[in-house]
N, C-alpha and C positions, 0 to 999 in steps of 0.2 A: 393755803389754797393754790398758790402757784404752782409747787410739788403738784400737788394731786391732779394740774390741769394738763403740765409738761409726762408726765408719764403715759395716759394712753395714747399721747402723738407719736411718744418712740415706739410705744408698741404697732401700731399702724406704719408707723415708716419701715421698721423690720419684717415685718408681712407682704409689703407693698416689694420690697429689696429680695424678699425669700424666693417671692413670684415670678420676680424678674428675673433671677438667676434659674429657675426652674426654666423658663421658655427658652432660655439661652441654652441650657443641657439638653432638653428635647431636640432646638434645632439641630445643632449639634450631632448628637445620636441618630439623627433623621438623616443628615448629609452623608455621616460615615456610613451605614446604611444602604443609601442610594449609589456612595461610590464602588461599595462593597460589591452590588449587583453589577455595575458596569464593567466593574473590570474583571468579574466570575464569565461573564457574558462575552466579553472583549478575547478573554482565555480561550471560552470554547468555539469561536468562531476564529481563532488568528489561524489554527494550520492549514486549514483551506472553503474556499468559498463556496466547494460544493461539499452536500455530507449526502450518503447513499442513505438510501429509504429501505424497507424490508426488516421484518420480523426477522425470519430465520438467516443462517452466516451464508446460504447459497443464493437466497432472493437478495438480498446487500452483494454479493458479488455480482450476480447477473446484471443488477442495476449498477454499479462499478463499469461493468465490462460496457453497460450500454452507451455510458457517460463519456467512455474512453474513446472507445475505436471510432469512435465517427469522424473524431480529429486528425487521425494519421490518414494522409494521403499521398495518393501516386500517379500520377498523370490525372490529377482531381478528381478521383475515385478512390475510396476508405481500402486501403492496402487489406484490409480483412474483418470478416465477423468475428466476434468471440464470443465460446460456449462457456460459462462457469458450472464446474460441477465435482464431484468428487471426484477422487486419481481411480480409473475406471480401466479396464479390456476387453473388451468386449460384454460389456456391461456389467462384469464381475467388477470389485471392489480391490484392487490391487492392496499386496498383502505389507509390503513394503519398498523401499528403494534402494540398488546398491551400486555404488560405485568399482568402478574394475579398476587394477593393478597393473601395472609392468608385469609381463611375465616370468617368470626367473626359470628356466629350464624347463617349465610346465611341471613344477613343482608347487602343489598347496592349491589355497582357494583361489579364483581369479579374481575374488572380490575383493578389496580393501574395506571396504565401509558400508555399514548398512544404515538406516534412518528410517522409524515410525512412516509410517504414510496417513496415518488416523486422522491428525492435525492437518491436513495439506490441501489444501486448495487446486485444482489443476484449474487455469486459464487454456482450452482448445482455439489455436488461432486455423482458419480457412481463407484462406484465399481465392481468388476467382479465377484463376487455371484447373483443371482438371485434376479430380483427387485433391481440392480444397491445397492446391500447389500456389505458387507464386506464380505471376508472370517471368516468359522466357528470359526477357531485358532486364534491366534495372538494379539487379539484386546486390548494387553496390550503393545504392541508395535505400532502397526497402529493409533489405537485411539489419541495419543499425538504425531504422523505423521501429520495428519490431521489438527491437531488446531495448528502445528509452520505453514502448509500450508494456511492455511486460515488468519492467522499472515501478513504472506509473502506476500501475494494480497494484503488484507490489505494496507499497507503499500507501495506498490508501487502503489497503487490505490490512496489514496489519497494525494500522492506526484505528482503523473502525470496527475490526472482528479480533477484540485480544485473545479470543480462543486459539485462532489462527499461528500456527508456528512455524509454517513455510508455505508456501506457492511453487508449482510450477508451471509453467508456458512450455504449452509444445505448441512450437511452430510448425507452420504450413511445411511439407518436405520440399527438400529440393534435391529432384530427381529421382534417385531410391535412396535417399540419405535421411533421415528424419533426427531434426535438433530440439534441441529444449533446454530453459535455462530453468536453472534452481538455485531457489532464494531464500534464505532462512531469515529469520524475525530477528533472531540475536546479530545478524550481521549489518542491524538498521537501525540501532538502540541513537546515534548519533544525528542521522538523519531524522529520525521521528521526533528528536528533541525541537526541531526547529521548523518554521514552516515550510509547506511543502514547497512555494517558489524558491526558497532557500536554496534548495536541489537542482529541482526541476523549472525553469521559468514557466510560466502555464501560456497558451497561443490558442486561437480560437479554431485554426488551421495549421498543420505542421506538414513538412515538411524537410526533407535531407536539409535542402538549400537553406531553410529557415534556422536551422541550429548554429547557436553561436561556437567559434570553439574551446571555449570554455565550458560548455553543454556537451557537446561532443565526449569532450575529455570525462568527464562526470560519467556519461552513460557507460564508455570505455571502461572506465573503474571497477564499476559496480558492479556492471555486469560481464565481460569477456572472461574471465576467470570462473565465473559461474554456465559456459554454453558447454553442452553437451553433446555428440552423437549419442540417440538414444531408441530404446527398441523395447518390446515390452517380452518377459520369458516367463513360460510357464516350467517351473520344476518337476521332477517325477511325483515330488508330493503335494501337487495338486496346486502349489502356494505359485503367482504370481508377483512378480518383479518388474518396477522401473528400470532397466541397468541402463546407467546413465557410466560415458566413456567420457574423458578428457579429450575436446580437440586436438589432432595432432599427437595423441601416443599410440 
């Protein structure tokens, strides 16, 4: 009789023990779970605090550009508006872009390099002088305004539109000179790894004065190797070009 009374109590303690291991693996599974989502969430918010709004890759630029330029200023007033739109001349569709050569005797192409323009974003920067120009003054402080700006789209451009495979900023002209930097996506695989203050510290108001030079040297990098004298040509056969010159050759 004792057999028979001892065996359904182990069987209830082993039921009661199954249960309690069950509620343990649930929590469990529940926690891993919850921190699963935090840290998917933690991911998609770490590169930066603003993310642009817009369906299509040109309403995310526009709203990009809207986000950007309010902050660079110059005697407290936004150094310039910006247009996003495709690489355009006169309202045509530019066919592509090419860079010039040293000339060697006026022998061959004067082009060295050509590049898709399909992929490319152009940023139109205007300014509030005459002909969307710069002001007279300053242009030793605006001018590397402009190029941490064009940085800065840049970079949130090809973080948020992976279609995107270059950008270019034409800048306001200065004078009868018209510049413009060009930014390729492959040239940013490192930067996009990490977040954007990584880079760029982010400021609510900027400012020449305001760059550390650390930041300075950063914008320096990135971009002065990439600025251009640039003009836009039409060929005899009809095809439109960016020709984009090297400062200084």
């Amino acid at each position: 009789m004792a057999d028979a009374v001892e065996k359904p109590r182990r069987h209830v303690h082993s039921k009661g023990f199954l249960a309690a291991n069950l509620v343990v693996v649930a929590g469990f599974v529940g926690v891993l779970v919850l921190f699963a989502m935090l840290v998917s969430r933690g991911t998609s918010n770490s590169w930066s605090s603003y993310k642009p709004k817009g369906g299509d890759v040109f309403t995310k630029a526009q709203n990009m550009a809207d986000h950007v330029a309010p902050a660079y200023k110059y005697n407290g007033e936004p150094i310039a508006v910006v247009q996003a739109q495709p690489l355009l001349y006169q309202d045509a569709v530019v066919d592509g872009i090419a860079f010039t050569r040293q000339p060697f005797r006026k022998i061959g192409s004067p082009f060295k390099q050509f590049e898709p323009s399909g992929s490319t974003i152009a940023y139109v920067f205007c300014g509030s002088a005459p002909r969307c120009g710069l002001p007279s003054s300053g242009a030793q402080d605006t001018v590397p305004m402009l190029r941490r700006e064009t940085l800065e789209l840049a970079l949130y451009t090809f973080k948020y539109s992976p279609s995107v495979k270059s950008i270019v900023g034409l800048l306001p002209p200065a004078g009868n000179t018209n510049y413009a930097i060009y930014l390729r996506r492959r040239n940013f695989e490192k930067e996009l790894s990490k977040p954007l203050d990584a880079t760029l510290p982010q400021h609510k108001v900027l400012s020449y004065q305001r760059l550390s030079p650390v930041e300075k040297a950063t914008v320096d990098r990135l971009t002065m190797k990439n600025t251009y004298q640039s003009q836009f040509s039409q060929g005899a056969n009809g095809r439109t070009l960016l020709v984009l010159r090297s400062v200084g050759q």
